[in-house]
Biopython code that builds the backbone (N, CA, C, O; Angstrom):
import numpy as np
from Bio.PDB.StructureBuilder import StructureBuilder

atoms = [
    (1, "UNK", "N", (14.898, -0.001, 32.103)),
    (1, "UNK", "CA", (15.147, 1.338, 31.601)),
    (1, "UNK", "C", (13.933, 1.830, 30.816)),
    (1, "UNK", "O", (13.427, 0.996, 30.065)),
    (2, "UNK", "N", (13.269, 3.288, 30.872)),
    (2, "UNK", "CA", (12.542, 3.991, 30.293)),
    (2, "UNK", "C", (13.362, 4.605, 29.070)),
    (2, "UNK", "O", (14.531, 4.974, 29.179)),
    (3, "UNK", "N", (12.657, 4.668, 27.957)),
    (3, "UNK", "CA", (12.928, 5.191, 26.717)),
    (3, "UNK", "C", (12.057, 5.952, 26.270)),
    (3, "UNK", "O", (10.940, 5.491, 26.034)),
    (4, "UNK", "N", (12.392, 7.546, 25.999)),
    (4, "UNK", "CA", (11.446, 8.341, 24.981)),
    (4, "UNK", "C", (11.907, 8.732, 23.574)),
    (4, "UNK", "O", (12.942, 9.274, 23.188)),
    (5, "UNK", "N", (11.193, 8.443, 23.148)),
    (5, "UNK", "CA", (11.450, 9.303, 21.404)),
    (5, "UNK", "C", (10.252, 10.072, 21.201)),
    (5, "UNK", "O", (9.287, 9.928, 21.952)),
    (6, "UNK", "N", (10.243, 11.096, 19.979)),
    (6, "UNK", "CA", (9.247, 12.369, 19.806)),
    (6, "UNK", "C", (9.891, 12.649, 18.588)),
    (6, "UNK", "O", (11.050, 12.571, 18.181)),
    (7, "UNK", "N", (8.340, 13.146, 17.920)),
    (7, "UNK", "CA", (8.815, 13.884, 16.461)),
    (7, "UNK", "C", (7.594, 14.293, 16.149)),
    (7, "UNK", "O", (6.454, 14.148, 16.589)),
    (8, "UNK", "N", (8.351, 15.075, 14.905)),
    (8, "UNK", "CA", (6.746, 15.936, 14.622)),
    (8, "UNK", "C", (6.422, 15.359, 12.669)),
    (8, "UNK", "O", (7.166, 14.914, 11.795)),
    (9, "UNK", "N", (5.376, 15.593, 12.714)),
    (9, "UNK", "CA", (5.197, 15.090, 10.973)),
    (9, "UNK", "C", (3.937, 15.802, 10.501)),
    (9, "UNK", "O", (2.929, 15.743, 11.205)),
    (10, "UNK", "N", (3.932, 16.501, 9.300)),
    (10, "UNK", "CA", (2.970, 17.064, 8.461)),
    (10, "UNK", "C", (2.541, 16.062, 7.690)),
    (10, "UNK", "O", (3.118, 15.454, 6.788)),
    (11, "UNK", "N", (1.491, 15.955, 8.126)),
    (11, "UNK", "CA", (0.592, 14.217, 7.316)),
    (11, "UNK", "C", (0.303, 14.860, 5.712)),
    (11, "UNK", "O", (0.346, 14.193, 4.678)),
    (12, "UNK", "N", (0.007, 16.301, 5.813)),
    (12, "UNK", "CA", (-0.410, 16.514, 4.218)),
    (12, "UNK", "C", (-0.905, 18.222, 4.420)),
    (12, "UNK", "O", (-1.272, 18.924, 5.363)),
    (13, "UNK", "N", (-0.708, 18.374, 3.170)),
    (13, "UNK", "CA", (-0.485, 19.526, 2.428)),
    (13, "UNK", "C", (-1.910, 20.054, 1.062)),
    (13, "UNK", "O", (-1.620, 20.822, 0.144)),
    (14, "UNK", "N", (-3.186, 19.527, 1.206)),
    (14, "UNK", "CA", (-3.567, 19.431, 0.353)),
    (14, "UNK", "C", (-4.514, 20.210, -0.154)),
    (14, "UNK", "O", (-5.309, 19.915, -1.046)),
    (15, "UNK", "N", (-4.389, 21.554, 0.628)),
    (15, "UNK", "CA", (-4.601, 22.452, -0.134)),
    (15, "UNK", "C", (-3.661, 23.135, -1.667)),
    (15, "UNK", "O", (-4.159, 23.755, -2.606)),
    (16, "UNK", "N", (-2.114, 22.725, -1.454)),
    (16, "UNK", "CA", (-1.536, 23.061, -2.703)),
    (16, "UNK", "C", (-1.719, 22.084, -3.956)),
    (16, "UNK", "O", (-1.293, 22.271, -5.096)),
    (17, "UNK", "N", (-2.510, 20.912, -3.435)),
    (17, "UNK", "CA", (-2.316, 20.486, -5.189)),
    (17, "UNK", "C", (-4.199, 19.755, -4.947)),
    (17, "UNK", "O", (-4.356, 18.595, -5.328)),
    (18, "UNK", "N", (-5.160, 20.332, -4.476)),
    (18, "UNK", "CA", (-6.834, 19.993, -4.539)),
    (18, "UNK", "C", (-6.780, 19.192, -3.994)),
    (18, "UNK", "O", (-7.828, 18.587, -4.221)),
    (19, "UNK", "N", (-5.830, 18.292, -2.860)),
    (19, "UNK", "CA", (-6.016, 17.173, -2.331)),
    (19, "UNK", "C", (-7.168, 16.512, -2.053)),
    (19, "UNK", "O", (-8.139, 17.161, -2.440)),
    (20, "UNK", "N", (-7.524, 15.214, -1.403)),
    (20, "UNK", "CA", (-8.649, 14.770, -0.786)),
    (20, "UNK", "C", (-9.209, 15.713, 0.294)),
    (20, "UNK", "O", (-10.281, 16.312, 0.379)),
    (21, "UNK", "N", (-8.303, 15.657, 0.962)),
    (21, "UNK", "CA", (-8.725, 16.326, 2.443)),
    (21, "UNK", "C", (-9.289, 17.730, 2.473)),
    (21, "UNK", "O", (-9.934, 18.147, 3.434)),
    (22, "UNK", "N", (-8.959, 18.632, 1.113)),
    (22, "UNK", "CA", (-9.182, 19.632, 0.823)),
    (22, "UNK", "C", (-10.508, 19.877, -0.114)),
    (22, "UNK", "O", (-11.364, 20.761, -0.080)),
    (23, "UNK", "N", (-10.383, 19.087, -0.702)),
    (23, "UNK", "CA", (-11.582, 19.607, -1.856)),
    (23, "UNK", "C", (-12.669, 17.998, -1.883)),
    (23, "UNK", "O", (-13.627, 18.026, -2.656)),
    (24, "UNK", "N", (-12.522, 17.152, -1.328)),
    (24, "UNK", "CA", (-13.600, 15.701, -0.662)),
    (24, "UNK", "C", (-14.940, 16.408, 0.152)),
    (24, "UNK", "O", (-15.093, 17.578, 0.501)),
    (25, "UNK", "N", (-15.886, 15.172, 0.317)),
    (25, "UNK", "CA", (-16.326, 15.308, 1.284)),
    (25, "UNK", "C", (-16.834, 13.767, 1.844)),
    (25, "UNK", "O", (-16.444, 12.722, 1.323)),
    (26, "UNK", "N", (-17.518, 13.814, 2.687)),
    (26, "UNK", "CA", (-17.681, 12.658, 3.496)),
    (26, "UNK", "C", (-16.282, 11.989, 4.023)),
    (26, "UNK", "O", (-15.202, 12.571, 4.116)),
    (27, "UNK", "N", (-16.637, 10.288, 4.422)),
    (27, "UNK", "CA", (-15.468, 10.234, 5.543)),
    (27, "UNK", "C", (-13.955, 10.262, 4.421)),
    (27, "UNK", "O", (-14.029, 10.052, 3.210)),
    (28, "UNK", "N", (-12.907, 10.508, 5.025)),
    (28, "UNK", "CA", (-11.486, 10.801, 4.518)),
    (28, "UNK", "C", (-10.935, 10.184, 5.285)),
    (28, "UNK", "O", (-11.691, 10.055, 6.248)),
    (29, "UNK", "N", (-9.913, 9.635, 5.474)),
    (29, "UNK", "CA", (-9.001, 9.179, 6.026)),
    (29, "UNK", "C", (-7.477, 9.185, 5.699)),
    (29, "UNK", "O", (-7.202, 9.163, 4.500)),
    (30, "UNK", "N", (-6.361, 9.213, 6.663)),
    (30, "UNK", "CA", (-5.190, 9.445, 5.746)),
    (30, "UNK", "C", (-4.359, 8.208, 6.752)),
    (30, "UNK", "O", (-5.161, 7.546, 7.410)),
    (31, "UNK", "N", (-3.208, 7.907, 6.907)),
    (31, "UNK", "CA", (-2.566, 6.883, 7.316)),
    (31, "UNK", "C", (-1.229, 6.656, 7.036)),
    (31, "UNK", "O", (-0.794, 5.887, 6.180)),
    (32, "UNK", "N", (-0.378, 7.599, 8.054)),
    (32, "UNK", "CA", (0.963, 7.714, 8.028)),
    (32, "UNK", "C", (2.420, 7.005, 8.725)),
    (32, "UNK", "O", (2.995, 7.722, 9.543)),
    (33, "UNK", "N", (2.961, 5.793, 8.468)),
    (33, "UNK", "CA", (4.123, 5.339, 9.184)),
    (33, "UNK", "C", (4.870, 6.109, 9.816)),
    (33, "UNK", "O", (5.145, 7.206, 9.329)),
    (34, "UNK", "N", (5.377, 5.716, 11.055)),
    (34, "UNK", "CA", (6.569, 6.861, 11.644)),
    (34, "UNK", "C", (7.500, 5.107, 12.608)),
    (34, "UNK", "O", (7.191, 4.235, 13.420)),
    (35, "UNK", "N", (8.395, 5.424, 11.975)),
    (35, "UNK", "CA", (9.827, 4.572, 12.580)),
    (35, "UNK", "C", (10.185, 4.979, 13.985)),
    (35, "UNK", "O", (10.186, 6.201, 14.134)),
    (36, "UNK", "N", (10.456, 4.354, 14.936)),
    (36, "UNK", "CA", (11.148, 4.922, 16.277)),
    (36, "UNK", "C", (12.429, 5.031, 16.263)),
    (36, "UNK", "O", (12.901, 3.899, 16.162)),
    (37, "UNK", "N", (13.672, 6.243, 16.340)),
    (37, "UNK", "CA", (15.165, 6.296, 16.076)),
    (37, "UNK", "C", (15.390, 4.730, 16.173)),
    (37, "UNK", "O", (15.667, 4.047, 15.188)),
    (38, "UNK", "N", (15.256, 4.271, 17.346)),
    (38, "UNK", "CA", (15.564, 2.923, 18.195)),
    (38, "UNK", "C", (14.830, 2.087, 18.338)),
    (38, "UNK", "O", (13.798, 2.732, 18.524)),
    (39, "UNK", "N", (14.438, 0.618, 18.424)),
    (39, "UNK", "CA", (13.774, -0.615, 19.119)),
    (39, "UNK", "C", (13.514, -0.442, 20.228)),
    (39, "UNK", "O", (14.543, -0.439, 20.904)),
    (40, "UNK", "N", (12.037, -0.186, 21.182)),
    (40, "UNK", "CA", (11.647, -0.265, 22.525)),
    (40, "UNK", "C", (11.666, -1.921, 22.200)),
    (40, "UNK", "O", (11.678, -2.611, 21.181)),
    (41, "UNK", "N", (11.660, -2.230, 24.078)),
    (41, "UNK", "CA", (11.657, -3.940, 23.980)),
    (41, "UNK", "C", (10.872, -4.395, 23.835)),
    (41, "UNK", "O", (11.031, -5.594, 23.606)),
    (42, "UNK", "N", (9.374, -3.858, 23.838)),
    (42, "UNK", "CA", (7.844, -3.856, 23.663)),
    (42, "UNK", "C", (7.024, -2.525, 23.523)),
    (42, "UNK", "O", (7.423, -1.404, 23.837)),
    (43, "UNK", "N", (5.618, -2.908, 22.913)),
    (43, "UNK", "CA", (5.322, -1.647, 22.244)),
    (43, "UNK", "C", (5.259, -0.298, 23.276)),
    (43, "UNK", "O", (4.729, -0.343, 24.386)),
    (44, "UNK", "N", (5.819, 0.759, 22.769)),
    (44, "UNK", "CA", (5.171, 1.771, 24.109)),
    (44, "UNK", "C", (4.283, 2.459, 24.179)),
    (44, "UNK", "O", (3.560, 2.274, 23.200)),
    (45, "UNK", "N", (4.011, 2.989, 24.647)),
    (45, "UNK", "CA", (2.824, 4.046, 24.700)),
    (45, "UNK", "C", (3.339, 5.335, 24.237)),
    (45, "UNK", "O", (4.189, 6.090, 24.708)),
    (46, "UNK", "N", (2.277, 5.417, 22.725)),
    (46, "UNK", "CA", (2.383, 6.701, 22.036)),
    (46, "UNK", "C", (1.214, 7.877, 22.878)),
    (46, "UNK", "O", (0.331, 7.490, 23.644)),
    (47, "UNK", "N", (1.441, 9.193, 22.557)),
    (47, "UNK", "CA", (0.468, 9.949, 22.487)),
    (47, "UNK", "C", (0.856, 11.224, 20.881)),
    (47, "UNK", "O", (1.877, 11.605, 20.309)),
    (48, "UNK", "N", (-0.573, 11.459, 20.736)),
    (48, "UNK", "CA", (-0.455, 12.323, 19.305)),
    (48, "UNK", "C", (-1.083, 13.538, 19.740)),
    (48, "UNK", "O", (-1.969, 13.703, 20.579)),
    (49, "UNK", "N", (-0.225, 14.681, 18.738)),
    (49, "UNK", "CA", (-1.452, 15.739, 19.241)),
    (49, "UNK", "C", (-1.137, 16.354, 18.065)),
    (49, "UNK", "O", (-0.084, 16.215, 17.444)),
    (50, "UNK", "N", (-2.455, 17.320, 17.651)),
    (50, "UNK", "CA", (-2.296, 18.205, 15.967)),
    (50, "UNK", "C", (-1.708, 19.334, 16.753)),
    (50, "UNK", "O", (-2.368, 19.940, 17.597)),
    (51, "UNK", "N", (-0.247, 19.659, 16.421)),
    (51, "UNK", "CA", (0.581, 21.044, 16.664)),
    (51, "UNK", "C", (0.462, 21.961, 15.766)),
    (51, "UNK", "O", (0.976, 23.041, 16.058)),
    (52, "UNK", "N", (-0.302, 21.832, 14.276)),
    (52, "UNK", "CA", (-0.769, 22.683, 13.466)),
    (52, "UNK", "C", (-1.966, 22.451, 12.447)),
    (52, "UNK", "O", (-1.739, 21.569, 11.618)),
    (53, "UNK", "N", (-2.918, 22.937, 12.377)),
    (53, "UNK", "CA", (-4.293, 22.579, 11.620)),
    (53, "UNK", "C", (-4.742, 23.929, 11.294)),
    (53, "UNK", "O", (-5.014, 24.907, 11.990)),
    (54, "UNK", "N", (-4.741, 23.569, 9.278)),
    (54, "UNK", "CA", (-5.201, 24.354, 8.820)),
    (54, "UNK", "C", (-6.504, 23.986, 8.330)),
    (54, "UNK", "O", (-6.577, 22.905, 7.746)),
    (55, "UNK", "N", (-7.850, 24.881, 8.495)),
    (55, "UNK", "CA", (-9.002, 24.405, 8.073)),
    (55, "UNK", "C", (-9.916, 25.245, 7.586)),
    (55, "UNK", "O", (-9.984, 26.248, 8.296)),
    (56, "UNK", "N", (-10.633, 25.264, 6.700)),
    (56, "UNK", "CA", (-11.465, 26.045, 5.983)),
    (56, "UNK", "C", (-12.767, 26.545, 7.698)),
    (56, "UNK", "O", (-12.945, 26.041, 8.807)),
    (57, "UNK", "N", (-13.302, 27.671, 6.998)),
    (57, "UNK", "CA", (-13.967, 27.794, 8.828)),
    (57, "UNK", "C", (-15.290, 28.377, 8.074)),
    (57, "UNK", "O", (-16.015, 29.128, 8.727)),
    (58, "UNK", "N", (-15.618, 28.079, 6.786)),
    (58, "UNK", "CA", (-17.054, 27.921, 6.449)),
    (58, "UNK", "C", (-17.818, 26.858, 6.391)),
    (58, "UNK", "O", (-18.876, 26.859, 5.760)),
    (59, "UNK", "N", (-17.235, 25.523, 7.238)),
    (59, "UNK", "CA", (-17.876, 24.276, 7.111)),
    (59, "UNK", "C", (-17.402, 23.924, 8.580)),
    (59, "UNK", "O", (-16.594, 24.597, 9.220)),
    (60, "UNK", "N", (-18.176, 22.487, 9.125)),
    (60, "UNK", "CA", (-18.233, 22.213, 10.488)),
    (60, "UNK", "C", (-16.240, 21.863, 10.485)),
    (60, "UNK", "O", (-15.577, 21.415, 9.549)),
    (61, "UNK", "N", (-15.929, 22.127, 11.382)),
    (61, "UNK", "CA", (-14.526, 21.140, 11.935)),
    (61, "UNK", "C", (-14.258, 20.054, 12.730)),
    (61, "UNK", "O", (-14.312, 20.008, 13.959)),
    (62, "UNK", "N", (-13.879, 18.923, 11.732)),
    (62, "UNK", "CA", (-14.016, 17.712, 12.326)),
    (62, "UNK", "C", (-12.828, 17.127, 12.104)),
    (62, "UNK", "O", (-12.346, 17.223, 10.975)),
    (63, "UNK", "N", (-12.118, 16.402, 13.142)),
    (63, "UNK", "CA", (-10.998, 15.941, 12.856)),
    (63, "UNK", "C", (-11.401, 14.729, 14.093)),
    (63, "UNK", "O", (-12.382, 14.631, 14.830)),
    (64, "UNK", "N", (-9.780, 13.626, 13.885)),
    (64, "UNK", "CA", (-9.839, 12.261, 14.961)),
    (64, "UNK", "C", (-8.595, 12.069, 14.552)),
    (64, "UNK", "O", (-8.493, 11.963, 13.329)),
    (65, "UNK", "N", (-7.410, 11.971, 15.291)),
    (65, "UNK", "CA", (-5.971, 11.644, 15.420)),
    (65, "UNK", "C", (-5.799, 10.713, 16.179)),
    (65, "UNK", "O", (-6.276, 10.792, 17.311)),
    (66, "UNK", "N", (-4.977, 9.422, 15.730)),
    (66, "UNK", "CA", (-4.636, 8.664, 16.447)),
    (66, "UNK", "C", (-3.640, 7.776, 16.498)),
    (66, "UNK", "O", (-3.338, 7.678, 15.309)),
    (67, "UNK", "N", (-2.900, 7.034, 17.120)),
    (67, "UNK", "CA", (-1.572, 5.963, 16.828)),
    (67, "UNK", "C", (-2.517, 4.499, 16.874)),
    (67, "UNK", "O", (-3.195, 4.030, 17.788)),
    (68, "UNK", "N", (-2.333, 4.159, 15.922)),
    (68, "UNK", "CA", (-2.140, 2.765, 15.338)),
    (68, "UNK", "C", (-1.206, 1.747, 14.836)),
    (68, "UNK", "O", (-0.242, 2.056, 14.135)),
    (69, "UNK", "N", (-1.492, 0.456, 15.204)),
    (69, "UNK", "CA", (-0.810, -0.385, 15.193)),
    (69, "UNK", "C", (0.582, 0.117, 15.499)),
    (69, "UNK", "O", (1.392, 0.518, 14.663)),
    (70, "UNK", "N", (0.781, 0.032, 17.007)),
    (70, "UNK", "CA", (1.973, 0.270, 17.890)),
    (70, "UNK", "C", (2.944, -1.334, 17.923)),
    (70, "UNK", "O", (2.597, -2.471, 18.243)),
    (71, "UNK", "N", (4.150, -0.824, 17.478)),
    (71, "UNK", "CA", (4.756, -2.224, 17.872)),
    (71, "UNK", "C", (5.928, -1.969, 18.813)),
    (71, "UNK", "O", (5.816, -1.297, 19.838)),
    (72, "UNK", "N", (7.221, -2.626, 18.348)),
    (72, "UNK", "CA", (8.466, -1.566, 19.295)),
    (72, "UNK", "C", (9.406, -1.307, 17.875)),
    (72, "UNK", "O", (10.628, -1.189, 17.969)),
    (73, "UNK", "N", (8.876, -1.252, 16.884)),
    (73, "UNK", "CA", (10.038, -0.278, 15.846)),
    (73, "UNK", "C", (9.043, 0.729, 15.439)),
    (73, "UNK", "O", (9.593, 1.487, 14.640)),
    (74, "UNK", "N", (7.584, 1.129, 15.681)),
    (74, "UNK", "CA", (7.149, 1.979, 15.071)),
    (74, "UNK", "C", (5.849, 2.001, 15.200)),
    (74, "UNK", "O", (5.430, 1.178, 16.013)),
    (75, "UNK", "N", (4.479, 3.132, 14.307)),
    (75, "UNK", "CA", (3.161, 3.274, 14.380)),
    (75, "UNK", "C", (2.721, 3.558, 13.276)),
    (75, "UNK", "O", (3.436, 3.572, 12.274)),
    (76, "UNK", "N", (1.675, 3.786, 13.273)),
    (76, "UNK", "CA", (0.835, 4.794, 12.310)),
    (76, "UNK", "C", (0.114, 5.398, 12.886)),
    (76, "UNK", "O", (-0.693, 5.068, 13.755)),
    (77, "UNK", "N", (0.509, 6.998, 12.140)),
    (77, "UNK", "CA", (-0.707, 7.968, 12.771)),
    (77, "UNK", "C", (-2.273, 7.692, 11.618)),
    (77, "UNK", "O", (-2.378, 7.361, 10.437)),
    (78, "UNK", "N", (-3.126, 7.980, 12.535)),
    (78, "UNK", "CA", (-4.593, 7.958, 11.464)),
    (78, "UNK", "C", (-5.099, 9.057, 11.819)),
    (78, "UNK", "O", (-5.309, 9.304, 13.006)),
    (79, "UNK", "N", (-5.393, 9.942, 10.794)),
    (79, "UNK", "CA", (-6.423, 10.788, 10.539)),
    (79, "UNK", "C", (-7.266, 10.770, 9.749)),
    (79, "UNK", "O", (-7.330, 10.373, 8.586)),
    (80, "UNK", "N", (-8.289, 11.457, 10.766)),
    (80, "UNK", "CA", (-9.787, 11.157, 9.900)),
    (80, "UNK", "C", (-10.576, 12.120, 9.820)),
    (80, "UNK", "O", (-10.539, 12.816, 10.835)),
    (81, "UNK", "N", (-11.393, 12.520, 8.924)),
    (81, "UNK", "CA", (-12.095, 13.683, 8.909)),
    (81, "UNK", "C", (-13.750, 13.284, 8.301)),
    (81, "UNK", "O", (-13.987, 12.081, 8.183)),
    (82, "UNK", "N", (-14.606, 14.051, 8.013)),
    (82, "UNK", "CA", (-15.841, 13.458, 7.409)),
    (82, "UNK", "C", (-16.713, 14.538, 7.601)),
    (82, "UNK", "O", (-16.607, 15.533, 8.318)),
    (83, "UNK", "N", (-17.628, 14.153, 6.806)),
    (83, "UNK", "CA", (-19.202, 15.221, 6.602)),
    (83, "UNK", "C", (-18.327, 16.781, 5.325)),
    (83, "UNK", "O", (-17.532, 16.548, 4.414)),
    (84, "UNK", "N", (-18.606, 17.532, 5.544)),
    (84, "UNK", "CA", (-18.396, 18.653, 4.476)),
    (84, "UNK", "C", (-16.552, 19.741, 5.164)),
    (84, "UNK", "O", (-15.997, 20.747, 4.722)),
    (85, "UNK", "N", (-16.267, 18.911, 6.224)),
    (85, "UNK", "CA", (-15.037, 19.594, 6.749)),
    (85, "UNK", "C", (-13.884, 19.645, 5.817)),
    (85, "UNK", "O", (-13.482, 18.602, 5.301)),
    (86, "UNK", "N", (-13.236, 20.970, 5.525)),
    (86, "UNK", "CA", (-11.897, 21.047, 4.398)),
    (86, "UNK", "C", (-10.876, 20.719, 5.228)),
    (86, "UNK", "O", (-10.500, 21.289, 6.252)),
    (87, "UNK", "N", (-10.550, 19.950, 4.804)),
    (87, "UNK", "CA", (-8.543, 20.471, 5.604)),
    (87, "UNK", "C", (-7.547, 20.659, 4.760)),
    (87, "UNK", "O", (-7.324, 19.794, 3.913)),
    (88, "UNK", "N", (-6.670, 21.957, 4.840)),
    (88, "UNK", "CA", (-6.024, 21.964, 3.891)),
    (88, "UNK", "C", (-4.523, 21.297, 4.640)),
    (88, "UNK", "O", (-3.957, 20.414, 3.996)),
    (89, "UNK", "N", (-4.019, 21.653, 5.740)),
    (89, "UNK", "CA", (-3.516, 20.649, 5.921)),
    (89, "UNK", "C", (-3.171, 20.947, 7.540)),
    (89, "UNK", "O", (-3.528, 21.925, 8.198)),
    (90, "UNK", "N", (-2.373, 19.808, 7.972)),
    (90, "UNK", "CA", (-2.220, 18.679, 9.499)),
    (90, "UNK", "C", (-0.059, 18.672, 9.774)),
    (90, "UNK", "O", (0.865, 18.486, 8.982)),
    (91, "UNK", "N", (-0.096, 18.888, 10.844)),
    (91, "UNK", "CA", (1.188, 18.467, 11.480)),
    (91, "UNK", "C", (0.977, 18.344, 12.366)),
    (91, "UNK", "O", (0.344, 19.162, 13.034)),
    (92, "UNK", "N", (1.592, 16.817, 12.946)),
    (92, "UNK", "CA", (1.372, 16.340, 14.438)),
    (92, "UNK", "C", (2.718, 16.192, 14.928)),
    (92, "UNK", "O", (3.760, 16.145, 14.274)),
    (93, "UNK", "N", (2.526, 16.118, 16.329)),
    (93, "UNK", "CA", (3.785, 15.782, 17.240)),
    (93, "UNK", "C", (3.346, 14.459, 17.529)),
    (93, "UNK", "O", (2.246, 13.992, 17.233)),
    (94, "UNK", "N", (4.304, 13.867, 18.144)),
    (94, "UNK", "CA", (4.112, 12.252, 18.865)),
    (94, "UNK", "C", (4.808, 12.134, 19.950)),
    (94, "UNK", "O", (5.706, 12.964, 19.812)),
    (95, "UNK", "N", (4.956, 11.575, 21.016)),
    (95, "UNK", "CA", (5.798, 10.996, 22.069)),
    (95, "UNK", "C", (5.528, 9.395, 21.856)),
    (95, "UNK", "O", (4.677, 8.758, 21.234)),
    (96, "UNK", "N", (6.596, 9.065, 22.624)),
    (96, "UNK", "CA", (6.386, 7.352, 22.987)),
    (96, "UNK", "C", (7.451, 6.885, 24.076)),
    (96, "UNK", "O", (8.649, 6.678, 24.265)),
    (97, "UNK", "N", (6.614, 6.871, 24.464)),
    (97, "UNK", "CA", (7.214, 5.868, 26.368)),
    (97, "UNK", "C", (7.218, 4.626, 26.545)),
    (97, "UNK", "O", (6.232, 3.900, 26.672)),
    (98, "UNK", "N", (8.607, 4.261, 26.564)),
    (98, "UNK", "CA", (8.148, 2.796, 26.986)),
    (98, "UNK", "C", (9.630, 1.856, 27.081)),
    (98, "UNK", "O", (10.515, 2.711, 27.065)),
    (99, "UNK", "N", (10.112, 0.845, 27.149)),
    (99, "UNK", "CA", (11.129, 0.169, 27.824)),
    (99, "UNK", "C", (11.829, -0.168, 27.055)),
    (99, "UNK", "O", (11.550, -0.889, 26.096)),
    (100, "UNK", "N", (13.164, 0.417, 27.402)),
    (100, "UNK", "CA", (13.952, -0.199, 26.335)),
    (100, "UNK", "C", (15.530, -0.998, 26.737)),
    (100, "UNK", "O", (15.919, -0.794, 27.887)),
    (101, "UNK", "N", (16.338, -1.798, 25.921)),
    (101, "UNK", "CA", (17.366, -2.200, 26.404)),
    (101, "UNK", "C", (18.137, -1.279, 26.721)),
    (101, "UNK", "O", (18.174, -0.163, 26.204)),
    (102, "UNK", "N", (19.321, -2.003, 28.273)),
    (102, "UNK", "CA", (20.445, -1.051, 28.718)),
    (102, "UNK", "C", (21.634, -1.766, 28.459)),
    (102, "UNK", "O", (21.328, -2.923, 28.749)),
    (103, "UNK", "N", (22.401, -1.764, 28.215)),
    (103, "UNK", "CA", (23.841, -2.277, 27.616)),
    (103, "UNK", "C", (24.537, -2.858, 29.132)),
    (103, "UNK", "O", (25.161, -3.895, 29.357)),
    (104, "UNK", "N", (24.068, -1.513, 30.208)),
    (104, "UNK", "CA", (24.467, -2.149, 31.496)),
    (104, "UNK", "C", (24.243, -3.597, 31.985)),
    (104, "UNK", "O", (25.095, -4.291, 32.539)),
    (105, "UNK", "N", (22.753, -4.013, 31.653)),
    (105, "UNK", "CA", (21.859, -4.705, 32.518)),
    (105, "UNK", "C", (22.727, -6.142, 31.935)),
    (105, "UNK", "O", (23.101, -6.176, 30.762)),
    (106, "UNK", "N", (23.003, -7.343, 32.920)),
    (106, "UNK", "CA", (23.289, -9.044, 32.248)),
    (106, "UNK", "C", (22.236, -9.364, 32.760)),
    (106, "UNK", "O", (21.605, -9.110, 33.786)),
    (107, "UNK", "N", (22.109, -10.191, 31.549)),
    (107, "UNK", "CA", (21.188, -11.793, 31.631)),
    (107, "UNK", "C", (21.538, -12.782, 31.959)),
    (107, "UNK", "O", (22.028, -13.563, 31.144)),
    (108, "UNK", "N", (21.375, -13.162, 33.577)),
    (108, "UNK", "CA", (22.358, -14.432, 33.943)),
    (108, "UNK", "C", (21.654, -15.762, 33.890)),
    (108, "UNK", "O", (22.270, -16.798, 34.141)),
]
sb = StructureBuilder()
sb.init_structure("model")
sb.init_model(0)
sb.init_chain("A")
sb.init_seg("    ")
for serial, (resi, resn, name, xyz) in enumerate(atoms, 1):
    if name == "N":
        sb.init_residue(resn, " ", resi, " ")
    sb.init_atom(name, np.array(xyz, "f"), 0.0, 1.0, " ", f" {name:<3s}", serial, name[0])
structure = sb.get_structure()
């Protein structure tokens, strides 16, 4: 059996309180857990994408999104930014594909 789960998550907000990502410069990094509703039976294949990015547009725009450390209860998204780029802030979506138990199936 194939299993999908999806969700969306705002990694940060940091233009309302001077955050890193907002008022930093050079490399930044941020590093967010996300749980899967359910247990895949092995890790699946995530994909990430920024569904909203707010960014200052008097400095270069640099961003790098990614899923890390995939297991089958969960990930981390990583974002990364660097050189003089603001971000005030990030919301990503996620998918994840991948195999999961069927209640139907015996193990004989």
């Amino acid at each position: 059996m194939v299993g999908i789960d999806q969700g969306s998550k705002v990694l940060f907000s940091d233009f309302e309180d001077d955050g890193e990502m907002w008022t930093g410069s050079g490399p930044r990094k941020l590093k967010c857990p996300i749980r899967f509703s359910e247990a895949f039976q092995v890790p699946p294949t995530v994909t990430i994408s920024m569904s909203m990015w707010d960014i200052a547009g008097q400095s270069n725009q640099r961003a790098d999104v990614m899923a890390e450390n995939v297991t089958t209860d969960g990930f981390d998204i990583l974002f990364r930014t660097w050189g003089d780029t603001r971000v005030a802030r990030v919301r990503t979506d996620w998918l994840a594909i991948g195999e999961v138990s069927d209640d139907e199936m015996w193990d004989v």
